[in-house]
CHARMM internal coordinates of N, CA and C (Angstrom, degrees):
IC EDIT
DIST 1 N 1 CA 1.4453
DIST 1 CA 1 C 1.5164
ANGL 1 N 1 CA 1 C 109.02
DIST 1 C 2 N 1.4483
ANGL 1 CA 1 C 2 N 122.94
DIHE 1 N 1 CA 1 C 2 N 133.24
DIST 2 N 2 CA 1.1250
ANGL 1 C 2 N 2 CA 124.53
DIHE 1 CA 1 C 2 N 2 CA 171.45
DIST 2 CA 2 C 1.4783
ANGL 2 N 2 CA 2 C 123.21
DIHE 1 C 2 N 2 CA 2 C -100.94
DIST 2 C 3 N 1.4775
ANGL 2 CA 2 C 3 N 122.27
DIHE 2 N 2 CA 2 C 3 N 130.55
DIST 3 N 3 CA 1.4395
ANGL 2 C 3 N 3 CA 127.08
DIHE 2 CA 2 C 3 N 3 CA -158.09
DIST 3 CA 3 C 2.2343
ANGL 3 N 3 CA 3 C 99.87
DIHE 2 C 3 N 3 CA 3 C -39.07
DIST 3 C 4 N 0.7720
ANGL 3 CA 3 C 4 N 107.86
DIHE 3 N 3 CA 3 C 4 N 171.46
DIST 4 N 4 CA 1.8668
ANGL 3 C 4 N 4 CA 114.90
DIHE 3 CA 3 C 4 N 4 CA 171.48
DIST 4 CA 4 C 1.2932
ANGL 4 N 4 CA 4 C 115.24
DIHE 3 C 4 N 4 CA 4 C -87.86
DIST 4 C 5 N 1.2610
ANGL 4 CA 4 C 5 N 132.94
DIHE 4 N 4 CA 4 C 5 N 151.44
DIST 5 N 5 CA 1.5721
ANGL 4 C 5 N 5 CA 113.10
DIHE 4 CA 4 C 5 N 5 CA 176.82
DIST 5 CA 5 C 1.4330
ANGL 5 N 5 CA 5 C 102.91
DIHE 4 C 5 N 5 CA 5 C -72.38
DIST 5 C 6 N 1.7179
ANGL 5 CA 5 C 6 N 113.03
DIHE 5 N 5 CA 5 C 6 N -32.08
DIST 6 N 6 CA 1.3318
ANGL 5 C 6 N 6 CA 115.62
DIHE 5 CA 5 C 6 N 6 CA -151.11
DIST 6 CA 6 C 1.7236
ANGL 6 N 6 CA 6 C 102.20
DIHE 5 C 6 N 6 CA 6 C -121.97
DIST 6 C 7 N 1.0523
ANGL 6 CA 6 C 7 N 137.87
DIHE 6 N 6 CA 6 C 7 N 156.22
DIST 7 N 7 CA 1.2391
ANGL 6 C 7 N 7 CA 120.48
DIHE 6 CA 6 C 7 N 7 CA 145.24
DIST 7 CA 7 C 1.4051
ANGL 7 N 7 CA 7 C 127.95
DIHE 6 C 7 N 7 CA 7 C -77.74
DIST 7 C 8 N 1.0824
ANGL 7 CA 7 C 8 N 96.19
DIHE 7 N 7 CA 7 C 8 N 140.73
DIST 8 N 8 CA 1.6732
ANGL 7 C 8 N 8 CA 123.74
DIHE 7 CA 7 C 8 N 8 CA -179.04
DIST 8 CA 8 C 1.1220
ANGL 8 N 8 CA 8 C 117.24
DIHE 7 C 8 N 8 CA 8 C -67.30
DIST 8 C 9 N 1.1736
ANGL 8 CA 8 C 9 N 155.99
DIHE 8 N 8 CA 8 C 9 N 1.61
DIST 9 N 9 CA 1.5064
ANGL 8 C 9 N 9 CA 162.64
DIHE 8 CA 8 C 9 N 9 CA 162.38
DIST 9 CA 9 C 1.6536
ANGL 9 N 9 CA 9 C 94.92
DIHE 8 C 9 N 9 CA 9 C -103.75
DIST 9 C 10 N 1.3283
ANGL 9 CA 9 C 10 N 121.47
DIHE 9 N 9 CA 9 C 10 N -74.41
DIST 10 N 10 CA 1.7083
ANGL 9 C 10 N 10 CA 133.88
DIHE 9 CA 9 C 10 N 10 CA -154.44
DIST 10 CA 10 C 1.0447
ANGL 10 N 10 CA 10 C 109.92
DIHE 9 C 10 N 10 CA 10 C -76.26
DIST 10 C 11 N 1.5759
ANGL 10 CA 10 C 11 N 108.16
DIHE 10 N 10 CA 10 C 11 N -63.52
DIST 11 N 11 CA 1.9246
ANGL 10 C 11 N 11 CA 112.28
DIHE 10 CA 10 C 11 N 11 CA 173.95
DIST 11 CA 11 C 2.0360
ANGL 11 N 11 CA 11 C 78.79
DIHE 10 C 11 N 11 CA 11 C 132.15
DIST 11 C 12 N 0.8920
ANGL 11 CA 11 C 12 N 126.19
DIHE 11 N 11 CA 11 C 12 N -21.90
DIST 12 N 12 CA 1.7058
ANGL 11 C 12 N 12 CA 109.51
DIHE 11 CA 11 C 12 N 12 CA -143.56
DIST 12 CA 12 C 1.5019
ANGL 12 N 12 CA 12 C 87.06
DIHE 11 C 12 N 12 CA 12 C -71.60
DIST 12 C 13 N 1.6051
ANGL 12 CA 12 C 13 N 102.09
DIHE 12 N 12 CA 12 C 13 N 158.84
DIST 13 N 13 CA 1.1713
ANGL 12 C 13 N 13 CA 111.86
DIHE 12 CA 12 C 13 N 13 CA 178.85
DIST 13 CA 13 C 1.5696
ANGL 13 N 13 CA 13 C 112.70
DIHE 12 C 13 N 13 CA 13 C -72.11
DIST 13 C 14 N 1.2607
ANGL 13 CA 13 C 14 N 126.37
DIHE 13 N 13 CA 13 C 14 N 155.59
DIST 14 N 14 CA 1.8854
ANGL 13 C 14 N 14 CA 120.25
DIHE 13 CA 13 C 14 N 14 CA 173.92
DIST 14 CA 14 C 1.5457
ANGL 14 N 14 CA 14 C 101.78
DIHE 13 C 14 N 14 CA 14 C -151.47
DIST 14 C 15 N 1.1843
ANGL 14 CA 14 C 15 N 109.89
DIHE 14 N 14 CA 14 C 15 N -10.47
DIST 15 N 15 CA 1.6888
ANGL 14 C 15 N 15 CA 88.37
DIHE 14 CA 14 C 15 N 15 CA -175.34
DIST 15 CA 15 C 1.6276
ANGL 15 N 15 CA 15 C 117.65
DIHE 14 C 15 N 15 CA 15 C -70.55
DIST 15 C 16 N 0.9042
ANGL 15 CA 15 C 16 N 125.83
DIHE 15 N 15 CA 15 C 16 N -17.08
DIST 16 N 16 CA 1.7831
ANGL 15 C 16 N 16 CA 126.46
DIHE 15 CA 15 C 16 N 16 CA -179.13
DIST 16 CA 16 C 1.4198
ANGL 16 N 16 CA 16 C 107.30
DIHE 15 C 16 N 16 CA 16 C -73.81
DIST 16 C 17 N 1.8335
ANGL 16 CA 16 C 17 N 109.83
DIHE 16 N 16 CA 16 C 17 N 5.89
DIST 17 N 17 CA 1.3489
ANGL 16 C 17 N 17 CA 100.33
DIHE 16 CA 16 C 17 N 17 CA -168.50
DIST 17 CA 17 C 1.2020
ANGL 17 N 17 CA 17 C 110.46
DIHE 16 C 17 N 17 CA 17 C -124.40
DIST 17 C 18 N 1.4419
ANGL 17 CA 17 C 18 N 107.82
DIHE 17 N 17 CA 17 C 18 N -5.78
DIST 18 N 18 CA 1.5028
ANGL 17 C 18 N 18 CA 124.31
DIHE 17 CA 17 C 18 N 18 CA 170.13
DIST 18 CA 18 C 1.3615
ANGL 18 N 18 CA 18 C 122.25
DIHE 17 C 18 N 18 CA 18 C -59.89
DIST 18 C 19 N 1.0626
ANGL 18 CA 18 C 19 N 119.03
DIHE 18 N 18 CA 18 C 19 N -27.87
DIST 19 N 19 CA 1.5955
ANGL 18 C 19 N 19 CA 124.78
DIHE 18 CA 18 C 19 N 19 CA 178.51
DIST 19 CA 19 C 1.8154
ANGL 19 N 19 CA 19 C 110.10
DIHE 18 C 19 N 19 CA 19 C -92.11
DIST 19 C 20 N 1.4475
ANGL 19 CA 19 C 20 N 132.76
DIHE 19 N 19 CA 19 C 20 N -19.79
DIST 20 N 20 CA 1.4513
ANGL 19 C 20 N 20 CA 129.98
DIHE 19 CA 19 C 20 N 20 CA -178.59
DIST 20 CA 20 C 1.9935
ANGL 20 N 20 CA 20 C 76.97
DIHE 19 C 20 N 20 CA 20 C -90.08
DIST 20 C 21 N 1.2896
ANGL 20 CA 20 C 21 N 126.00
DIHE 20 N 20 CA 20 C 21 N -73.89
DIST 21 N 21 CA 1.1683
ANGL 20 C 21 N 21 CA 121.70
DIHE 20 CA 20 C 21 N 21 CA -159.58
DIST 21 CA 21 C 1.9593
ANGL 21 N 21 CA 21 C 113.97
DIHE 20 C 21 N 21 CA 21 C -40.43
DIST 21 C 22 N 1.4365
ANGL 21 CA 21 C 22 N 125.76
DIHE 21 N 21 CA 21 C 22 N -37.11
DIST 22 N 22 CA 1.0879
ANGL 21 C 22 N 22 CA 132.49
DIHE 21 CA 21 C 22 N 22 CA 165.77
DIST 22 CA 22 C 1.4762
ANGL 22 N 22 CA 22 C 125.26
DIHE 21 C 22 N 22 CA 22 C -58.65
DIST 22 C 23 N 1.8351
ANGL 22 CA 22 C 23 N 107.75
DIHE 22 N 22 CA 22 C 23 N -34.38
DIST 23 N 23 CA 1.3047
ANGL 22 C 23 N 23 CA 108.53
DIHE 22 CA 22 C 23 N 23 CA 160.85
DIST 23 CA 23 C 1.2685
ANGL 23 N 23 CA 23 C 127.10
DIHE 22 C 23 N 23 CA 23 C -53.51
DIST 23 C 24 N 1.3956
ANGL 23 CA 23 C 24 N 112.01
DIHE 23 N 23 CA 23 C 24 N -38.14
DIST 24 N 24 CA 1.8406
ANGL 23 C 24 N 24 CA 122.45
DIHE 23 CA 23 C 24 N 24 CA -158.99
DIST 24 CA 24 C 0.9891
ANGL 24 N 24 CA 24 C 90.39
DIHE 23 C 24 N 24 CA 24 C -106.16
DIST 24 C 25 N 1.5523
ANGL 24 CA 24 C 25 N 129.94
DIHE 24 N 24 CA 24 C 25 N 4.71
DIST 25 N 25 CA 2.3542
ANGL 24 C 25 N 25 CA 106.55
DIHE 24 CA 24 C 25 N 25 CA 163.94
DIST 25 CA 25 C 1.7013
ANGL 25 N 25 CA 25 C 69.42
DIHE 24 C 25 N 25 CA 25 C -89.20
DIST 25 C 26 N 1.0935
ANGL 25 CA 25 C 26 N 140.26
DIHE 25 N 25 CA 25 C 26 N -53.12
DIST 26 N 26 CA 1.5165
ANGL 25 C 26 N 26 CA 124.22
DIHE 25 CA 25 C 26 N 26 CA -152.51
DIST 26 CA 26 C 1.2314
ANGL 26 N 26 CA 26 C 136.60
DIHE 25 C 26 N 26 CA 26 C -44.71
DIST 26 C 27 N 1.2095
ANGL 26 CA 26 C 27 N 99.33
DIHE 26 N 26 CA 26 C 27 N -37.99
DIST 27 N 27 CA 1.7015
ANGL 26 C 27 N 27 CA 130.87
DIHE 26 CA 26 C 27 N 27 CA -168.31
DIST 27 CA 27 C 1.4676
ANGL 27 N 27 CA 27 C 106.37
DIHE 26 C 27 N 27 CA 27 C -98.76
DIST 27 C 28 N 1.5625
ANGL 27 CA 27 C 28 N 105.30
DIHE 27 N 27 CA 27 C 28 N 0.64
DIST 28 N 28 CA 1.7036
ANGL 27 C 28 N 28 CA 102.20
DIHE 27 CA 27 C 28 N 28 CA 178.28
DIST 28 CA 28 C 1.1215
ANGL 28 N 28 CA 28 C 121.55
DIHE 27 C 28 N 28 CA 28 C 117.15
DIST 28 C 29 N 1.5401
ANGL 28 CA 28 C 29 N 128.82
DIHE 28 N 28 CA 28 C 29 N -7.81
DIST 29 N 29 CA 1.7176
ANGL 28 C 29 N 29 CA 124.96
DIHE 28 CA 28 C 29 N 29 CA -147.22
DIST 29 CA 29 C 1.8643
ANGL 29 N 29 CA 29 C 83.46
DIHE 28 C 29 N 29 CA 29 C -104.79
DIST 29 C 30 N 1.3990
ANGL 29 CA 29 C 30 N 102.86
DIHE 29 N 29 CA 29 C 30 N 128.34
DIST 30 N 30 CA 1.3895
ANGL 29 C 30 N 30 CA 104.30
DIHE 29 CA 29 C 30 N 30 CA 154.11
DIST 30 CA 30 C 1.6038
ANGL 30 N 30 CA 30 C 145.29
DIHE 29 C 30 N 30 CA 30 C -28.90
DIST 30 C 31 N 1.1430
ANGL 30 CA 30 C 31 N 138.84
DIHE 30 N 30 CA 30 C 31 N 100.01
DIST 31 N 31 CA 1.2893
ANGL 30 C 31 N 31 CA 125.39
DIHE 30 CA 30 C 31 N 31 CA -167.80
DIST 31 CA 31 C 1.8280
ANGL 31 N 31 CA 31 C 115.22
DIHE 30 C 31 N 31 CA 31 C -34.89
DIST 31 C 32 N 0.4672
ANGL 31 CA 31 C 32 N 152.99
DIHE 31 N 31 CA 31 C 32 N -30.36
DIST 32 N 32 CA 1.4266
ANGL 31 C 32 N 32 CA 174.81
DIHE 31 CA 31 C 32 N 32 CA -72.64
DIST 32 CA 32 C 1.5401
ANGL 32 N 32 CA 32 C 116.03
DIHE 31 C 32 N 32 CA 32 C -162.10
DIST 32 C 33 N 1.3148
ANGL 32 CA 32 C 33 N 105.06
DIHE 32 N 32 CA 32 C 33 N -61.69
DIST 33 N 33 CA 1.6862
ANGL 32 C 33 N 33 CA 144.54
DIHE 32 CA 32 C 33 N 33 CA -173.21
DIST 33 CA 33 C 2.1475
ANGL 33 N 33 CA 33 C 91.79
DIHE 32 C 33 N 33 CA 33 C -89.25
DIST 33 C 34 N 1.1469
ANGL 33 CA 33 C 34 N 121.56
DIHE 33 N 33 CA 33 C 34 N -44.55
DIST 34 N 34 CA 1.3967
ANGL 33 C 34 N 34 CA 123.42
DIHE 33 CA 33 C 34 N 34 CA 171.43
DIST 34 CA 34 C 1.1677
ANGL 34 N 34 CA 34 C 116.73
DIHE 33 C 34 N 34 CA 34 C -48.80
DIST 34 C 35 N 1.6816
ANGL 34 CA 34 C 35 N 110.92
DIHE 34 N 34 CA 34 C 35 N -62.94
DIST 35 N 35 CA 1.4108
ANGL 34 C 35 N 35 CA 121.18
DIHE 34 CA 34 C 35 N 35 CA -161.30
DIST 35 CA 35 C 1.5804
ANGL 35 N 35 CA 35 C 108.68
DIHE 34 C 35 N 35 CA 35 C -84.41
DIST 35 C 36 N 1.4961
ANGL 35 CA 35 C 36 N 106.50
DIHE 35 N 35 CA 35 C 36 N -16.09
DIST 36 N 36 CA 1.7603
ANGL 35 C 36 N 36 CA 111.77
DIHE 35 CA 35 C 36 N 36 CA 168.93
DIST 36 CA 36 C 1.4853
ANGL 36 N 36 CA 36 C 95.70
DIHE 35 C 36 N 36 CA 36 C -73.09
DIST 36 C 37 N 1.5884
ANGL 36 CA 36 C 37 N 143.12
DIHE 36 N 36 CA 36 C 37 N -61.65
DIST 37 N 37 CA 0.9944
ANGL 36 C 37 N 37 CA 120.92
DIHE 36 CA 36 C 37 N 37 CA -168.45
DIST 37 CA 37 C 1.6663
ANGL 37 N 37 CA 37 C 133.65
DIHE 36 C 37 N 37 CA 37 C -75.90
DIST 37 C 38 N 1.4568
ANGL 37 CA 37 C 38 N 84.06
DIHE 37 N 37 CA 37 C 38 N -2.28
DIST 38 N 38 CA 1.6063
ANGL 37 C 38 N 38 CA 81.98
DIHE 37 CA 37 C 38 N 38 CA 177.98
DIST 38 CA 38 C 1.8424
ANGL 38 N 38 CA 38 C 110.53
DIHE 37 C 38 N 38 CA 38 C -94.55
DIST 38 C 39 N 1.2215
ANGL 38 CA 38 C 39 N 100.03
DIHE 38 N 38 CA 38 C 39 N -9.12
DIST 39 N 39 CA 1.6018
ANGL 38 C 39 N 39 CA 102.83
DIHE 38 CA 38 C 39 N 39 CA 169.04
DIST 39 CA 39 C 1.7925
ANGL 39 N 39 CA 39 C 109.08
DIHE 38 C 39 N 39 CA 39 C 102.08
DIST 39 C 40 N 0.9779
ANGL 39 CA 39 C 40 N 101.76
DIHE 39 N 39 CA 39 C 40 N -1.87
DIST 40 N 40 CA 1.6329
ANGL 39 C 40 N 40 CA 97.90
DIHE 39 CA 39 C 40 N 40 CA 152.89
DIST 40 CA 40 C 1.4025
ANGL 40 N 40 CA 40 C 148.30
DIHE 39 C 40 N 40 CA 40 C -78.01
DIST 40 C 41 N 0.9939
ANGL 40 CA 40 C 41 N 113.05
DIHE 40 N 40 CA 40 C 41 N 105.74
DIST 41 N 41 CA 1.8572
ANGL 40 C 41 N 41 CA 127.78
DIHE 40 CA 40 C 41 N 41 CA -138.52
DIST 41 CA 41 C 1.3147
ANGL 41 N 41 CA 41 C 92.40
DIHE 40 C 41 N 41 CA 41 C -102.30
DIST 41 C 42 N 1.5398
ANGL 41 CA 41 C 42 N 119.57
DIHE 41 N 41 CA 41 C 42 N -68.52
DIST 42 N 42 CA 1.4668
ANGL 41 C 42 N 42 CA 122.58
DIHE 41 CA 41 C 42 N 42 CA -165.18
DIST 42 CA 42 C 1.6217
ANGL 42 N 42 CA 42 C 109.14
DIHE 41 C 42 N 42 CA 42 C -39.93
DIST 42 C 43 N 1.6422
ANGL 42 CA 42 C 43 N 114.94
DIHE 42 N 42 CA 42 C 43 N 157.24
DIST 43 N 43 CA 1.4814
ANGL 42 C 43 N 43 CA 105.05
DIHE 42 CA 42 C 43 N 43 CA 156.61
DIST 43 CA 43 C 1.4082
ANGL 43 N 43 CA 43 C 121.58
DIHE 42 C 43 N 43 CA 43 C -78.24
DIST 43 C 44 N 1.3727
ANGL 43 CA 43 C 44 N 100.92
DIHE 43 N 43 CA 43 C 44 N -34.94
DIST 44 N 44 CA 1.9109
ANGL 43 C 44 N 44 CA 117.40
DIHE 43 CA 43 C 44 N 44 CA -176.04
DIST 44 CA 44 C 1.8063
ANGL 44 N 44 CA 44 C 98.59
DIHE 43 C 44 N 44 CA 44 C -58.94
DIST 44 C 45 N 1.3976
ANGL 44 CA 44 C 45 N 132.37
DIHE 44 N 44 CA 44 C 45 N -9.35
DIST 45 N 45 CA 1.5933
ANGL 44 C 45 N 45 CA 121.81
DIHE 44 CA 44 C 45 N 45 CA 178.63
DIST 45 CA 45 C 1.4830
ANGL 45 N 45 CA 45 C 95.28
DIHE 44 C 45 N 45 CA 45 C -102.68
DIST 45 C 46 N 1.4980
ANGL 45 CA 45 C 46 N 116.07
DIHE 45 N 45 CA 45 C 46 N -41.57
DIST 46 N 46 CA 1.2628
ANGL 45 C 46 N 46 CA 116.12
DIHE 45 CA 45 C 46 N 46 CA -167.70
DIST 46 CA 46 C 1.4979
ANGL 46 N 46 CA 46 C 114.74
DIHE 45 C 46 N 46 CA 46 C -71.25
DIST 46 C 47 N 1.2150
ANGL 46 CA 46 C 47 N 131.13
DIHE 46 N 46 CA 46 C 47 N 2.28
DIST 47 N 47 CA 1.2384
ANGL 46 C 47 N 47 CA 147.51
DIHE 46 CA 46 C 47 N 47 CA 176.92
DIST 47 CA 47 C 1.7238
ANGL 47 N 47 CA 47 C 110.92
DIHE 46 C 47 N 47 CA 47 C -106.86
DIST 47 C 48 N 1.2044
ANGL 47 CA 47 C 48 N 123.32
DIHE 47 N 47 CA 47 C 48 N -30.81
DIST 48 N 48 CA 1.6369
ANGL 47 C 48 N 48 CA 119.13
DIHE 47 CA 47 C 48 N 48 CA 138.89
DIST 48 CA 48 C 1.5031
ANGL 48 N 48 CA 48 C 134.13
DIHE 47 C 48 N 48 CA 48 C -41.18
DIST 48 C 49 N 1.4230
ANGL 48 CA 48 C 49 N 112.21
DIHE 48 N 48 CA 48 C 49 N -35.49
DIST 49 N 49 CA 1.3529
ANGL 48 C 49 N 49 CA 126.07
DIHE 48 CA 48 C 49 N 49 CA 173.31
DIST 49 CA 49 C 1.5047
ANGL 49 N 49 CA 49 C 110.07
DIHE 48 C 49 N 49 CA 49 C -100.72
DIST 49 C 50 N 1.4478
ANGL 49 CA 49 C 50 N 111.21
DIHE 49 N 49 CA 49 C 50 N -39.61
DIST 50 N 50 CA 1.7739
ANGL 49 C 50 N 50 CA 83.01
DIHE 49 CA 49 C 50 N 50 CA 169.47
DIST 50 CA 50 C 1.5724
ANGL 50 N 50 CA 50 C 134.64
DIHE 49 C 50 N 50 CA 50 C -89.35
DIST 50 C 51 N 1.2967
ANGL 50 CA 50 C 51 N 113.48
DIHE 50 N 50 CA 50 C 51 N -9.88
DIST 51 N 51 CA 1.4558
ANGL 50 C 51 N 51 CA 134.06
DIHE 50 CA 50 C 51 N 51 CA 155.91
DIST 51 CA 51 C 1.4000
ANGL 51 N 51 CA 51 C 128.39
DIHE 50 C 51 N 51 CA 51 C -56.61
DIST 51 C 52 N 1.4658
ANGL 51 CA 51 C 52 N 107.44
DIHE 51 N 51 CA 51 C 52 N -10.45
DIST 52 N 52 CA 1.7398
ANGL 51 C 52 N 52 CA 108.86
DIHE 51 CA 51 C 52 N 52 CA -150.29
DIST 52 CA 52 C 1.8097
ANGL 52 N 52 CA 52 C 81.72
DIHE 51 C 52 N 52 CA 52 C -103.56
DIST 52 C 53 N 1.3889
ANGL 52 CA 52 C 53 N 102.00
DIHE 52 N 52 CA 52 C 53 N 140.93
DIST 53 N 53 CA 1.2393
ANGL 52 C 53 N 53 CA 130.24
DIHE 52 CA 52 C 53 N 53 CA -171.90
DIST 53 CA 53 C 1.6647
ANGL 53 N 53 CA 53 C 104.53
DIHE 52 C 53 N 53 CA 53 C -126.89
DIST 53 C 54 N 1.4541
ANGL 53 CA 53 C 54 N 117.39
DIHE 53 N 53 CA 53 C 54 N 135.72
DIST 54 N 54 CA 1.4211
ANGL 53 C 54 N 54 CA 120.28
DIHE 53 CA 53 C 54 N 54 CA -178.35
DIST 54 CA 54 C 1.3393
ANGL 54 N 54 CA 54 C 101.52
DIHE 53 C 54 N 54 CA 54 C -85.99
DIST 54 C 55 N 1.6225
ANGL 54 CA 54 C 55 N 133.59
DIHE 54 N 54 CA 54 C 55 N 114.67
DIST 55 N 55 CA 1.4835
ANGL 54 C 55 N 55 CA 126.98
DIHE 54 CA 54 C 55 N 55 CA 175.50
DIST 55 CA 55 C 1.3483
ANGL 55 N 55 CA 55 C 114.91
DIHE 54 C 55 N 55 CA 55 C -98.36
DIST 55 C 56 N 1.5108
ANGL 55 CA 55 C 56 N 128.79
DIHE 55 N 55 CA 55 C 56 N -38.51
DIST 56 N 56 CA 1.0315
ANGL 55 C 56 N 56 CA 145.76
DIHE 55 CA 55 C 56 N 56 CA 155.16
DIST 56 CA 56 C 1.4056
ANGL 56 N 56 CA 56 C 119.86
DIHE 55 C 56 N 56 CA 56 C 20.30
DIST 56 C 57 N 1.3976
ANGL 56 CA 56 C 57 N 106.69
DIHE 56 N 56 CA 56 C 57 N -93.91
DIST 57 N 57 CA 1.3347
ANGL 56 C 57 N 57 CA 151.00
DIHE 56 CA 56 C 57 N 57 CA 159.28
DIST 57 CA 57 C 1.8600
ANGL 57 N 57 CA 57 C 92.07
DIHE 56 C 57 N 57 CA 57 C -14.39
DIST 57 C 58 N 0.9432
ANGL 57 CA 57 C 58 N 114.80
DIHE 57 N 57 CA 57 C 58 N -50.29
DIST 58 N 58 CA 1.7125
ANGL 57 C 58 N 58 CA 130.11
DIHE 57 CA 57 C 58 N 58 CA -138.79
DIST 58 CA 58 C 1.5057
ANGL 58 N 58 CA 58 C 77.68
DIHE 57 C 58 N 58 CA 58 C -101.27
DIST 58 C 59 N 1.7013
ANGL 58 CA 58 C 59 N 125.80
DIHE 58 N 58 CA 58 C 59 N -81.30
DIST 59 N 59 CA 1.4875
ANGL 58 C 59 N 59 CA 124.94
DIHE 58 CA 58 C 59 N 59 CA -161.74
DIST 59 CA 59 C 1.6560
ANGL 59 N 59 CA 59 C 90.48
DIHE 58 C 59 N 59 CA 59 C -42.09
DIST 59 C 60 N 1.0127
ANGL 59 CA 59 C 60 N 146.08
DIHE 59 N 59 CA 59 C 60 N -69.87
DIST 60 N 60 CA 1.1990
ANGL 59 C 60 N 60 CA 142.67
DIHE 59 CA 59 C 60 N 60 CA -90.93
DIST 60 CA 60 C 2.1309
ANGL 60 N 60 CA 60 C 83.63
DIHE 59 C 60 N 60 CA 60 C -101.86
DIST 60 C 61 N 1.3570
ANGL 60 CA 60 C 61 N 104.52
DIHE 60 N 60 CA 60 C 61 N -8.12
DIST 61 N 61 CA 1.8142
ANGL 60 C 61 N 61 CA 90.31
DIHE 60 CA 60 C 61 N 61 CA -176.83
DIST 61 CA 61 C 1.5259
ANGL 61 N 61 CA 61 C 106.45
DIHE 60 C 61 N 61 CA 61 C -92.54
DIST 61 C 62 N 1.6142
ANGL 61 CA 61 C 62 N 107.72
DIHE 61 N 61 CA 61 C 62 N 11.53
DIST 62 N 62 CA 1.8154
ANGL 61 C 62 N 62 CA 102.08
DIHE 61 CA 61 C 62 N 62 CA 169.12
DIST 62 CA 62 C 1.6010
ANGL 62 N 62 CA 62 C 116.45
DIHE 61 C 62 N 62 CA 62 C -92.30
DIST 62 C 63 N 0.9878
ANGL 62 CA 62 C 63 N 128.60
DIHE 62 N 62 CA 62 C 63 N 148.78
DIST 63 N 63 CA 1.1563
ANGL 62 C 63 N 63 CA 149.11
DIHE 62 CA 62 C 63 N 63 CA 139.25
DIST 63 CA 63 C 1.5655
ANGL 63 N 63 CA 63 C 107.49
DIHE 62 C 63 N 63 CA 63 C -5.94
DIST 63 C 64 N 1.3710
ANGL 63 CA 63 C 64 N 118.84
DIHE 63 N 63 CA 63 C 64 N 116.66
DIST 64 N 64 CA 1.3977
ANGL 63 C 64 N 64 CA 126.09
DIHE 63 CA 63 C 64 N 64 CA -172.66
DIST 64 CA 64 C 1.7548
ANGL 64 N 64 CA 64 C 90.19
DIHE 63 C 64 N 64 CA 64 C -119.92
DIST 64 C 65 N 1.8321
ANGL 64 CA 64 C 65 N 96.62
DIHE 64 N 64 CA 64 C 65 N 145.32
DIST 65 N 65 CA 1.7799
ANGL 64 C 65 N 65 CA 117.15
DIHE 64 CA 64 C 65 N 65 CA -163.10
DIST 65 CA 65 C 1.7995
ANGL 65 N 65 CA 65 C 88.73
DIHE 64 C 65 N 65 CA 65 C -102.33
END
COOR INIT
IC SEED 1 N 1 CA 1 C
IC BUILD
C-alpha cells in the first residue's frame, strides 16, 4: 500500500510527510512524539500513518506476467 496523497476522511494533504515521519520512528522517536511534531492533529490523518503497512517489498518476490 502506498501512503494517500490526501486523507480520506479530511482531504488534508499528508503524503510529503510520510517520509520525515518514517525517519523519526527510525531513529527512535515515539510514534506519538513524531506525529505531534510533524503537525498532525486530526485522528482521521493520524490513522493514515499508523495503519500504513509497507507491501511492496512483499508483492515484488512474485512472479511478474
Amino acid at each position: 500500500m502506498i501512503i494517500p496523497i490526501r486523507c480520506w476522511s479530511c482531504g488534508k494533504p499528508i503524503a510529503q510527510l510520510h517520509k520525515k515521519f518514517k525517519e523519526m520512528v527510525e531513529s527512535g522517536k515515539p510514534h506519538k512524539e513524531a506525529l505531534d511534531e510533524l503537525g498532525i492533529e486530526r485522528y482521521c490523518c493520524r490513522v493514515q500513518f499508523m495503519g500504513h503497512t509497507e507491501t511492496l517489498p512483499l508483492v515484488n518476490k512474485f512472479k511478474k506476467f
